[in-house]
C-alpha positions in Angstrom: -61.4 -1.5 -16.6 -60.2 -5.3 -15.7 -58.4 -5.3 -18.6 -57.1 -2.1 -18.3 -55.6 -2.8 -14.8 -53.9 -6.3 -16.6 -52.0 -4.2 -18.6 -50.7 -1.7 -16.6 -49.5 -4.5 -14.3 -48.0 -6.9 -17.0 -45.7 -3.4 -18.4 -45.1 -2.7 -14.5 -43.6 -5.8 -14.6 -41.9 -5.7 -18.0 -40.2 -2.7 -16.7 -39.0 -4.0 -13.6 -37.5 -7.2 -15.1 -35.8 -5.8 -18.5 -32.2 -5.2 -16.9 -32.3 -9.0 -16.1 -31.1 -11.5 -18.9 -34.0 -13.6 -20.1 -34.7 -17.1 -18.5 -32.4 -16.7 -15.4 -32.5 -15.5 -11.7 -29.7 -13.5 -12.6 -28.2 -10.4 -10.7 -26.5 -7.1 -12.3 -24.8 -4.6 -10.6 -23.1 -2.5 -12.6 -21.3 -3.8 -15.6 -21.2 -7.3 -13.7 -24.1 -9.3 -13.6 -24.2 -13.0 -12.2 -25.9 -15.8 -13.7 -27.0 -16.5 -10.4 -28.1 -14.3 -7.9 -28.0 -16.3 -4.7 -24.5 -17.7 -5.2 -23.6 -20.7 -2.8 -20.4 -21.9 -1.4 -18.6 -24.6 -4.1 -20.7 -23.5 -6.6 -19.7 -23.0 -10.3 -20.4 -19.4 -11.0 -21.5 -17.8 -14.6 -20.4 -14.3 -15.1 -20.1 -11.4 -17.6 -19.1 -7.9 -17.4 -20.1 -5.3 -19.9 -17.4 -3.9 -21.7 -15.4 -5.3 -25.4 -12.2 -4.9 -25.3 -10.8 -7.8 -23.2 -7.0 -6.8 -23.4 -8.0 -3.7 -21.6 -9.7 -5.3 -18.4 -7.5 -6.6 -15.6 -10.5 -8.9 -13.2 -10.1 -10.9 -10.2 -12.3 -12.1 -7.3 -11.8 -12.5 -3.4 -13.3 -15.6 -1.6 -13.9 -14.6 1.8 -13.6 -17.2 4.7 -14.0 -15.1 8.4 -11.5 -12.5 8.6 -9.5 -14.0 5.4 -9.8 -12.8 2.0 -7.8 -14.7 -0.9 -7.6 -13.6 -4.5 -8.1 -15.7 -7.7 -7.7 -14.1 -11.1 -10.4 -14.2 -13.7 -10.1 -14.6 -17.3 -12.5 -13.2 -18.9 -13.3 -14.3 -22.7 -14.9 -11.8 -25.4 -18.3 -13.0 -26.2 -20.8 -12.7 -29.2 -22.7 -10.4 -27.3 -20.2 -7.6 -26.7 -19.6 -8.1 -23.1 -16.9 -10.2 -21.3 -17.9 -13.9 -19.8 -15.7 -16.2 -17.6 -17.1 -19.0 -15.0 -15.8 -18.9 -11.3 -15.5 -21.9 -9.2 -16.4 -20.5 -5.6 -14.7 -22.5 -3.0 -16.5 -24.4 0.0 -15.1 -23.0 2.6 -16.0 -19.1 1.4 -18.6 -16.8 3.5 -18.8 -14.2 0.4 -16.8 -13.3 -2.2 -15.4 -9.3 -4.0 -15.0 -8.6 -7.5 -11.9 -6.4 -8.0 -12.1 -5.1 -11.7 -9.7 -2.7 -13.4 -10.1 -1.4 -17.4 -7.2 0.3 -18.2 -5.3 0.3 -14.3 -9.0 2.7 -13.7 -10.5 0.8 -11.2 -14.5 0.1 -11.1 -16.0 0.6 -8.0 -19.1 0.7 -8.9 -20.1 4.6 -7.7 -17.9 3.6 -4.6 -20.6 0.3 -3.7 -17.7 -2.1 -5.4 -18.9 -5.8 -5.9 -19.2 -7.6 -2.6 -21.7 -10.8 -3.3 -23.1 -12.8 0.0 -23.4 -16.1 -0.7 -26.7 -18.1 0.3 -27.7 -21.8 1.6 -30.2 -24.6 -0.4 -32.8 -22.2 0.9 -31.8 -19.2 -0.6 -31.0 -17.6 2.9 -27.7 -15.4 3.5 -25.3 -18.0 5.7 -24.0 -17.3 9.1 -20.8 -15.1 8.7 -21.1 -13.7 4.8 -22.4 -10.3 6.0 -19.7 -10.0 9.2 -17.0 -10.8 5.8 -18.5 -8.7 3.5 -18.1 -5.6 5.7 -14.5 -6.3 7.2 -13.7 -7.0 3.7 -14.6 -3.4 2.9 -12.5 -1.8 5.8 -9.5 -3.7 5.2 -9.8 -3.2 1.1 -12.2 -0.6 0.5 -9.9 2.5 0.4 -7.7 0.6 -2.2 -10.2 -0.2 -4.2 -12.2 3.2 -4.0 -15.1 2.1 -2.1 -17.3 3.9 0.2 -15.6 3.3 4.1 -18.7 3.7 6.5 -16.9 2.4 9.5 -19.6 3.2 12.1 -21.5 0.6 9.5 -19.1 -1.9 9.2 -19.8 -2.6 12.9 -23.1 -2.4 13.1 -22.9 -5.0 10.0 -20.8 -7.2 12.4 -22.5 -7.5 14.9 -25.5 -7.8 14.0 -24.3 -11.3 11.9 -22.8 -12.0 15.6 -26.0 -11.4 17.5 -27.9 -13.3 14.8 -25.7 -15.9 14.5 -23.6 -16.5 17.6 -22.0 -20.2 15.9 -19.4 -17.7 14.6 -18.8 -15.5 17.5 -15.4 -17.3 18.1 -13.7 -16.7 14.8 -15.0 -12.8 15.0 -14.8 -12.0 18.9 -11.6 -10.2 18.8 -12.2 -8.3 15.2 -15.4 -7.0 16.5 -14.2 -6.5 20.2 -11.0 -4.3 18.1 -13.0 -2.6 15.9 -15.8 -1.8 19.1 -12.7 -0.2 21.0 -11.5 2.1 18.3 -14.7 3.2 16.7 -17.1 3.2 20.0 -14.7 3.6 22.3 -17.2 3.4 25.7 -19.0 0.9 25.0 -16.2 -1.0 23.4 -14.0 -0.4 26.9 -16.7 -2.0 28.7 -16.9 -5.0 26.3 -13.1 -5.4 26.2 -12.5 -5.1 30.0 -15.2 -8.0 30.1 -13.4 -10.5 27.6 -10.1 -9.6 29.8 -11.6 -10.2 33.1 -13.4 -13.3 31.3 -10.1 -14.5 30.6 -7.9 -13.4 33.6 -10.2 -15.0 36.0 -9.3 -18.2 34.7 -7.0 -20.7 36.5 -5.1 -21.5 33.4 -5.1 -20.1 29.9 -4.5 -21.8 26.7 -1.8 -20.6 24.4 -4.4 -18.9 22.0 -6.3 -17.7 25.1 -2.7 -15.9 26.0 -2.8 -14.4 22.3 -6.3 -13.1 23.0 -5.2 -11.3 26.7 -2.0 -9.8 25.1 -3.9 -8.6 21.6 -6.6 -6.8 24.1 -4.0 -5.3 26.7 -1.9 -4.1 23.2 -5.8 -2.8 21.8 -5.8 -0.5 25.2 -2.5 0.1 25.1 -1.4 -1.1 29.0 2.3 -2.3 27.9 2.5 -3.0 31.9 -0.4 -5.9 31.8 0.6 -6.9 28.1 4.6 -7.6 29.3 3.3 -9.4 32.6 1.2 -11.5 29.9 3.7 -12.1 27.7 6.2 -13.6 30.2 3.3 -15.8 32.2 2.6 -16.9 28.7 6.7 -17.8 27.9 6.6 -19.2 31.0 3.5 -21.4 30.6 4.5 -22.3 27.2 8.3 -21.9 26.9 8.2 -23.2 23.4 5.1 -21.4 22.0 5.2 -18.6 19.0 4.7 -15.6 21.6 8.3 -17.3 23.0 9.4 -17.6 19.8 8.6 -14.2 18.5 9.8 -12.4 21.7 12.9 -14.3 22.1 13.6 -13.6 17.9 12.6 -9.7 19.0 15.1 -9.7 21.8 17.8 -10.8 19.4 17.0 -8.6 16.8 17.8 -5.6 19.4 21.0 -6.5 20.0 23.8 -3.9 18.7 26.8 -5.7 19.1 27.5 -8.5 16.7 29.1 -10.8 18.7 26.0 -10.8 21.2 23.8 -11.2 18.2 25.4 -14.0 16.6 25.6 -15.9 19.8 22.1 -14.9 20.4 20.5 -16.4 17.5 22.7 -19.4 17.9 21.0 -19.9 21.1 17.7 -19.1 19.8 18.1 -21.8 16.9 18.9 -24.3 19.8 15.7 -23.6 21.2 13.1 -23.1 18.0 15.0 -25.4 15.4 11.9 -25.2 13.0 11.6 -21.2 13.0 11.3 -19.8 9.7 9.1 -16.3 8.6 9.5 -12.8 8.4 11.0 -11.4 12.1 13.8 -14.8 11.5 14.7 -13.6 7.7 14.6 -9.9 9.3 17.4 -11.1 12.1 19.3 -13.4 9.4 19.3 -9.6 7.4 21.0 -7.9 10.1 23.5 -10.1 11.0 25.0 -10.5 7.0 24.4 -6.7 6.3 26.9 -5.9 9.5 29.2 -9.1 8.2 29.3 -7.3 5.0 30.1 -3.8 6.3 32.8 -5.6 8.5 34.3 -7.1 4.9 33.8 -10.8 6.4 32.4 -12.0 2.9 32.6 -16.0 3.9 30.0 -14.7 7.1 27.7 -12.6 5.3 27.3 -15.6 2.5 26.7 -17.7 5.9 23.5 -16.1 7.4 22.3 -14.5 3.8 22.0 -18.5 2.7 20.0 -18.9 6.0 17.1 -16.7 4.9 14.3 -19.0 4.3 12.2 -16.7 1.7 13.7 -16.4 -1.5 12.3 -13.1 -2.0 14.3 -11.7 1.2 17.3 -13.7 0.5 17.4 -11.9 -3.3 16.6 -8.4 -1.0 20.1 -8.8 0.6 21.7 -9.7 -2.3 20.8 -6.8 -4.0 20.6 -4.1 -1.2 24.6 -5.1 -0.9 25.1 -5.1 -4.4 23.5 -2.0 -5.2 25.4 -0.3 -2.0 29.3 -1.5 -3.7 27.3 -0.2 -7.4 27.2 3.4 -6.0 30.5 3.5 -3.9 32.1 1.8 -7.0 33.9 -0.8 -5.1 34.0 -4.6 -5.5 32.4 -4.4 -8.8 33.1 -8.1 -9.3 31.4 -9.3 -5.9 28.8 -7.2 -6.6 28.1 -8.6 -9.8 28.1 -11.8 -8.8 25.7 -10.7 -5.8 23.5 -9.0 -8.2 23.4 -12.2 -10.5 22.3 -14.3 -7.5 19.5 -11.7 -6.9 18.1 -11.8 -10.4 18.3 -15.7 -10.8 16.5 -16.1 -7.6 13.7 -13.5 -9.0 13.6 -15.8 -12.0 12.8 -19.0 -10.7 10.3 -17.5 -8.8 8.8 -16.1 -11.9 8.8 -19.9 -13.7 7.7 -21.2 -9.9 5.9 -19.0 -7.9 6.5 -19.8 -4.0 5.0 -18.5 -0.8 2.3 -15.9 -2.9 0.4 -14.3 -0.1 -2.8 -14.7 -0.3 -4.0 -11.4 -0.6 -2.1 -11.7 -4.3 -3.6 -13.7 -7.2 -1.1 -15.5 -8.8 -1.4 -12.9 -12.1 -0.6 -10.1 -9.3 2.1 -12.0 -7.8 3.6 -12.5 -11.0 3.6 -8.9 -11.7 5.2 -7.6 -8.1 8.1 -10.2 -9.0 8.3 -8.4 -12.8 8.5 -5.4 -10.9 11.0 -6.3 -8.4 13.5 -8.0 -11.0 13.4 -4.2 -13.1 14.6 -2.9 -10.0 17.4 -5.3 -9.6 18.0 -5.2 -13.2 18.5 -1.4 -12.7 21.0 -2.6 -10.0 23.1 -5.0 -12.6 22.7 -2.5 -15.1 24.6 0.2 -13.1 27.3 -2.7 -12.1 28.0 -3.5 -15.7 28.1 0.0 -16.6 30.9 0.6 -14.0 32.7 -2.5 -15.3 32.7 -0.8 -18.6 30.6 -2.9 -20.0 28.6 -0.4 -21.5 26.3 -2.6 -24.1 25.6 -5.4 -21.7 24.5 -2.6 -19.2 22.7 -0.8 -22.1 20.7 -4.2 -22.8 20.0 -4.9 -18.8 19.1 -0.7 -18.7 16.1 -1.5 -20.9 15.1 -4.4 -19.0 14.9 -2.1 -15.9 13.1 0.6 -17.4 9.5 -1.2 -17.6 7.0 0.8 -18.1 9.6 3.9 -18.3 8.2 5.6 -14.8 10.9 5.6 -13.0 13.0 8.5 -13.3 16.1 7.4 -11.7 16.1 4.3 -13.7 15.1 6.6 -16.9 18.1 8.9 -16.3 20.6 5.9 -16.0 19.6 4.9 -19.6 19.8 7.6 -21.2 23.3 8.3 -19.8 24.4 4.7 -21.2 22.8 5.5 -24.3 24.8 8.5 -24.3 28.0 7.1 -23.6 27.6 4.5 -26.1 26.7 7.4 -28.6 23.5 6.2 -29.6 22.0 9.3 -30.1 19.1 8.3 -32.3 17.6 5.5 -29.8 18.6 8.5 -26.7 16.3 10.8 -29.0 13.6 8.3 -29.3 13.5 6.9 -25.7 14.4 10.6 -24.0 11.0 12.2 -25.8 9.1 9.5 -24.3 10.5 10.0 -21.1 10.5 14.0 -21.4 6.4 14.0 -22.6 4.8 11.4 -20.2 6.5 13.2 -17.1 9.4 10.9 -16.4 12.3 12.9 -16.3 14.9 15.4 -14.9 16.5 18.2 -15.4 19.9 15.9 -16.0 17.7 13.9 -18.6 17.0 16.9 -20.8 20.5 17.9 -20.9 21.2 14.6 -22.5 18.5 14.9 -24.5 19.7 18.0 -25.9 23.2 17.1 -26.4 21.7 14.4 -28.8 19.6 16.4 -30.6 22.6 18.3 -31.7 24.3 15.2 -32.8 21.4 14.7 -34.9 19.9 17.7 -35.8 22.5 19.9 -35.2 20.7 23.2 -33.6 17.8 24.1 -35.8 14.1 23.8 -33.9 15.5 22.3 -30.8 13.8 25.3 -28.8 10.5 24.9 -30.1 11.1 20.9 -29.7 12.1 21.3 -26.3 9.3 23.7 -25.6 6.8 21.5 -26.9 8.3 18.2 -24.9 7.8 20.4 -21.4 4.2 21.8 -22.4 3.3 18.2 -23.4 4.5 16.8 -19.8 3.3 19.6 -17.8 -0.5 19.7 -19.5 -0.3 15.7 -18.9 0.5 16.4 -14.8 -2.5 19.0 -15.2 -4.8 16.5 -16.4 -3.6 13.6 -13.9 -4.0 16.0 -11.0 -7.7 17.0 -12.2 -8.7 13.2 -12.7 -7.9 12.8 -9.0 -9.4 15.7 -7.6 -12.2 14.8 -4.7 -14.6 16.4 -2.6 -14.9 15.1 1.1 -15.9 16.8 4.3 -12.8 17.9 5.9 -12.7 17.0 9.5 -12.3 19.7 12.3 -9.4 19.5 14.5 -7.6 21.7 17.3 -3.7 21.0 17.8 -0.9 22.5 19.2 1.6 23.7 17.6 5.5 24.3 18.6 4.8 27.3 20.9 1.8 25.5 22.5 -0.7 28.0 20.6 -3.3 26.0 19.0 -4.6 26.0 15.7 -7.5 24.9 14.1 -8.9 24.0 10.6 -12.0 26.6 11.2 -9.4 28.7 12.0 -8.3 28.5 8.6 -11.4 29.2 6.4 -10.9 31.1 3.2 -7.3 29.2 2.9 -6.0 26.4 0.9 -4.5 24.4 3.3 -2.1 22.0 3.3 -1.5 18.9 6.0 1.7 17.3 5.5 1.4 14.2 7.7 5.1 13.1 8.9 7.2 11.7 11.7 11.3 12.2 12.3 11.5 8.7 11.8 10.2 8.3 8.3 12.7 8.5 5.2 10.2 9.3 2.9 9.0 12.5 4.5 12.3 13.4 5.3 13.4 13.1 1.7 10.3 15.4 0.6 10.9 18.2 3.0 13.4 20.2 0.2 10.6 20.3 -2.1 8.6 21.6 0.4 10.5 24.1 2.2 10.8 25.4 -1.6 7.1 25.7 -1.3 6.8 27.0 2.2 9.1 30.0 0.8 7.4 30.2 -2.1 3.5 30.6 -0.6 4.8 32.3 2.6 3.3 36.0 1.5 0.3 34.3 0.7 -2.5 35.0 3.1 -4.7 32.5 1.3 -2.7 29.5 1.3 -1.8 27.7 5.1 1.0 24.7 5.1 1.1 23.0 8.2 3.6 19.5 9.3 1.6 17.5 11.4 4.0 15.4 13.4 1.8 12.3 14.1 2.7 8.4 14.3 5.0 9.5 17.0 5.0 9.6 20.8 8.0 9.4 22.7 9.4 11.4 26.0 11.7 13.3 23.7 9.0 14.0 21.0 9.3 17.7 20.8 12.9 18.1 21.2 13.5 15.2 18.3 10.7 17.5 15.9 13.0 21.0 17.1 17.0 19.6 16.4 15.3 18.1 13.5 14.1 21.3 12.2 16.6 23.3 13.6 19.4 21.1 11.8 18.0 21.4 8.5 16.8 24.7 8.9 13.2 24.6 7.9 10.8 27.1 8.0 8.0 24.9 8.8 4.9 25.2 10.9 4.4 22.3 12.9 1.4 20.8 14.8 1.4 17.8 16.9 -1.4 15.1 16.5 -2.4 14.1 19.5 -2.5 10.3 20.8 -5.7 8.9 21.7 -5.5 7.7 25.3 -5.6 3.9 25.7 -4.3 3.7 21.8 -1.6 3.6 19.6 -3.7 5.6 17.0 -3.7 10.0 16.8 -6.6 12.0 16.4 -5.8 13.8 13.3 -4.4 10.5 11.4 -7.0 8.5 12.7 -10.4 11.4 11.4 -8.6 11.7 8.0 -7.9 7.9 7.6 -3.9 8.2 7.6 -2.7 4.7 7.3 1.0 5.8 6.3 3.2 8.5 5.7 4.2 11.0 3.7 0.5 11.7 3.3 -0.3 15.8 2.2 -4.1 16.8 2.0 -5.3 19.6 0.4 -8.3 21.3 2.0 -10.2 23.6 -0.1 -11.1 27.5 1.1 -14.5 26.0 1.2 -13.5 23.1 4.0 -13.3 19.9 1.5 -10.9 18.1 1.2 -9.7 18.1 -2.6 -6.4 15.9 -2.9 -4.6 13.3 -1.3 -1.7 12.5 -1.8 0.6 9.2 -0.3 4.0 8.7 -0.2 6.8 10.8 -1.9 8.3 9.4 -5.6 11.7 11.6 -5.2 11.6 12.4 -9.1 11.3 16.4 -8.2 7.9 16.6 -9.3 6.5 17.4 -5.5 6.6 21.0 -5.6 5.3 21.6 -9.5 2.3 19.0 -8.3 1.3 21.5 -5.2 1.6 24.2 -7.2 -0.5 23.1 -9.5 -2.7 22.1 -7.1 -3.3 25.4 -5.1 -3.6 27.2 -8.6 -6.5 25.0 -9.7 -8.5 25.1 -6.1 -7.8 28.8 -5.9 -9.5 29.0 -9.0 -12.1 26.7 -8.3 
């Protein structure tokens, strides 16, 4: 019986052990396992991830320190043992670190767990702050990356490291005192009214203690105490960053030009040293009105001010690209564009200022991105200029990865005045089958065919070019079909009657979150007054424009001339804000961070899609159809 009992335990602990690689404390998680499974700050870090094909993966890692995260890429190495290896050096300073692995642009999240790693002491025990940056590391970057967003967690997470730990109560005070207000809102009005009575009944503040008391009154949303703070602040510390950013945001709100030049003049008197985004933002202003006035020697003044290179090469561009389509001062505009481009470049050969959130590889990638775009811009120059084989050869530079429609269409029409009809066939089928293109981009497609063909089996060609795209679009939409509890919610609408999401049962429902201030909604809204006419018989399907990120005296006379001017036929509902908040009720249950967002409810109360922004390539209204077809059927 002894022995009997030996042997059940030694395969009960066979078992437990065999997803472990032999001779090490390793951990495994997924395709990822770590040589080491109590990691330690400045330690050098053994990994491997199960997969082959190394060209496929894309793998980085976040080192946490507080409220910080900063990305390092990973190059991983095929190894004997078909999986992937690399070695990570964690730095000293990190409370945690976050594997962020792609095969493929798919991203593995690890059935929505991702890989967030706490890192440990000699003594194997979790160190003060890892578990506080583990979870604000999954609300700031867990949507993103697919993870599972438990916010009421994510808290409790925090503060428990802070009650356990109270050494690091001063880097995380104001994150957990945010993050109590928003997602516990009694009990974190009662903390933050104590932090600002903490504060306020002090004889004198510090310049970060000002920070903290403006931060809190902005949290609440008491623009009253938060000004009164703001000027005892300037006025404490006439030199500090809040007077620097306020006196940068006064200037920026001047109209006339004059003013605003004098302004800043003044302002440089005062803060010599300012650089950053709100200075390059004022610097924009100033040379985009020179430029409208025609004052080139003034625009070339304050664009050369801009301190980032990467704004500076913005200007350049946005100017050149506006002469491009109003065809005038082709030659200054080439020049301009030129300038943009070269100042892309050396970036590439010398990155500068990579935010941290960006490992160099991603960097690297935004600036290939962004000089396509201004190639697109030269391209269109040169093409003006007549120069039709220099814009051809800058054209195909732009197109990238060929998903760009706009970009797609002004190829093709070089290609077409060039008459290369063979390389518009080849590059306009690519285009045409993966989804890329327009109306306008078949037409040239077909006028080449004819040159080449002549008209024998264009139809069926054309035919099968349209099925290919739309069964691709079909199979996208599918892949990113979900299945979330939809939250309730009761809002009025125009004529104050309110309408509710129970109301709706049995419907596929649409929520198109917008605002009269956003471009990109704006710029949807054709597609989807096309749709609104199109479903408006339909008793099953419900399309409803909730106006949110917006709260101004004038609010519902803005939403109405809007409307009116346009002539939608839209039915709108108005989020409502949350007292003491800058956030809305509707944006905030379904986790709207910006806008266009549309989601699609199902009949059944789950949400099913979501969808973010708004591409303009006339694909919006095919993609909802779509949509409604395949939950309809569901």
């Amino acid at each position: 019986m002894k022995s009997l009992i030996y042997l059940l335990s030694f395969l009960i602990l066979l078992a437990s052990c065999k997803n472990e690689p032999e001779g090490t404390n390793a951990l495994t998680l997924g395709k990822l396992t770590l040589e080491d499974a109590t990691p330690s700050p400045g330690d050098s870090l053994n990994i491997s991830y199960n997969e082959k094909a190394v060209d496929s993966i894309e793998a980085m890692f976040y080192y946490l320190v507080d409220t910080n995260a900063y990305a390092v890429d990973i190059h991983l190495k095929n190894d004997t043992k078909n999986t992937l290896k690399a070695t990570i050096q964690i730095p000293d300073s990190a409370a945690a670190i976050a594997f962020n692995i792609k095969k493929n642009e798919e991203i593995d999240n690890n059935n929505k767990e991702g890989y967030i790693i706490p890192l440990h002491n000699s003594e194997g025990h979790i160190i003060a702050g890892s578990n506080a940056a583990k979870a604000y590391y999954r609300l700031n970057f867990g949507e993103r990356n697919e993870l599972e967003v438990n916010k009421d967690s994510i808290v409790t997470a925090i503060q428990k490291d802070i009650t356990e730990h109270p050494e690091i109560s001063k880097e995380w005070k104001l994150v957990y005192l945010d993050l109590m207000y928003k997602e516990r809102k009694e009990e974190g009005k009662k903390l933050v009214t104590k932090y600002i009575d903490s504060l306020s009944s002090k004889e004198s503040l510090t310049e970060k203690e000002y920070q903290s008391l403006l931060r809190m009154y902005n949290l609440t949303g008491n623009k009253e105490k938060a000004d009164s703070i703001k000027t005892a602040a300037i006025a404490t510390f006439p030199k500090s960053k809040i007077a620097e950013r306020e006196s940068l945001i006064k200037v920026y709100e001047i109209k006339d030009l004059d003013e605003k030049t004098k302004a800043y003049a003044d302002f440089k008197t005062k803060f010599p040293e300012a650089t950053g985004q709100i200075n390059d933002a004022v610097l924009r202003t100033i040379a985009l009105a020179y430029n409208k006035e025609g004052d080139v020697a003034k625009f070339d003044e304050y664009a050369n001010q801009i301190d980032e290179e990467l704004n500076k090469a913005s200007v350049y561009n946005s100017v050149a690209w506006e002469k491009a389509e109003a065809k005038k001062d082709l030659d200054f505009a080439e020049n301009l564009s030129k300038q943009s481009l070269e100042l892309i470049n050396s970036l590439k050969e010398e990155p500068s200022n990579k935010p941290d959130y960006f490992s160099e590889s991603q960097f690297k990638n935004r600036l290939e991105g962004t000089y396509q775009m201004y190639a697109d811009t030269y391209g269109l120059i040169l093409f003006q200029q007549g120069k039709t084989k220099e814009a051809i050869d800058t054209q195909k530079i732009a197109v990238g990865d060929g998903k760009s429609v706009d970009v797609n269409k002004r190829y093709l029409e070089f290609l077409m005045t060039d008459k290369q009809y063979k390389t518009l066939l080849e590059k306009g089928e690519s285009f045409i089958k993966s989804g890329n293109s327009n109306p306008e981009m078949l037409d040239y497609y077909v006028t080449a065919y004819k040159e080449v063909n002549g008209e024998e089996g264009l139809e069926a060609k054309v035919a099968e070019l349209e099925a290919a795209a739309h069964n691709l679009l079909v199979e996208k939409i599918k892949s990113n079909l979900i299945s979330e509890e939809a939250a309730e919610f009761a809002l009025k609408d125009m004529e104050g009657k309110e309408v509710s999401l129970s109301s709706l049962k049995g419907k596929v429902v649409i929520l198109d979150f917008w605002a009269t201030w956003c471009g990109p909604c704006k710029a949807s809204f054709p597609e989807m007054q096309q749709l609104v006419e199109k479903y408006k018989d339909n008793e099953n399907v419900a399309i409803l424009f909730v106006n949110t990120f917006e709260n101004t005296p004038k609010r519902e006379k803005d939403i109405t001339d809007f409307i009116t001017k346009n002539k939608y036929d839209f039915h709108v509902i108005l989020d409502a804000p949350i007292k003491d908040s800058r956030n809305f009720e509707v944006a905030d249950s379904y986790g709207i961070r910006g806008i266009p967002t549309k989601i699609i409810i199902s009949p059944e109360g789950k949400i099913n899609y979501k969808s973010v922004g708004y591409e303009g390539n006339g694909k919006l209204l095919t993609e909802m159809e779509i949509l409604i077809e395949l939950i309809e059927k569901s």
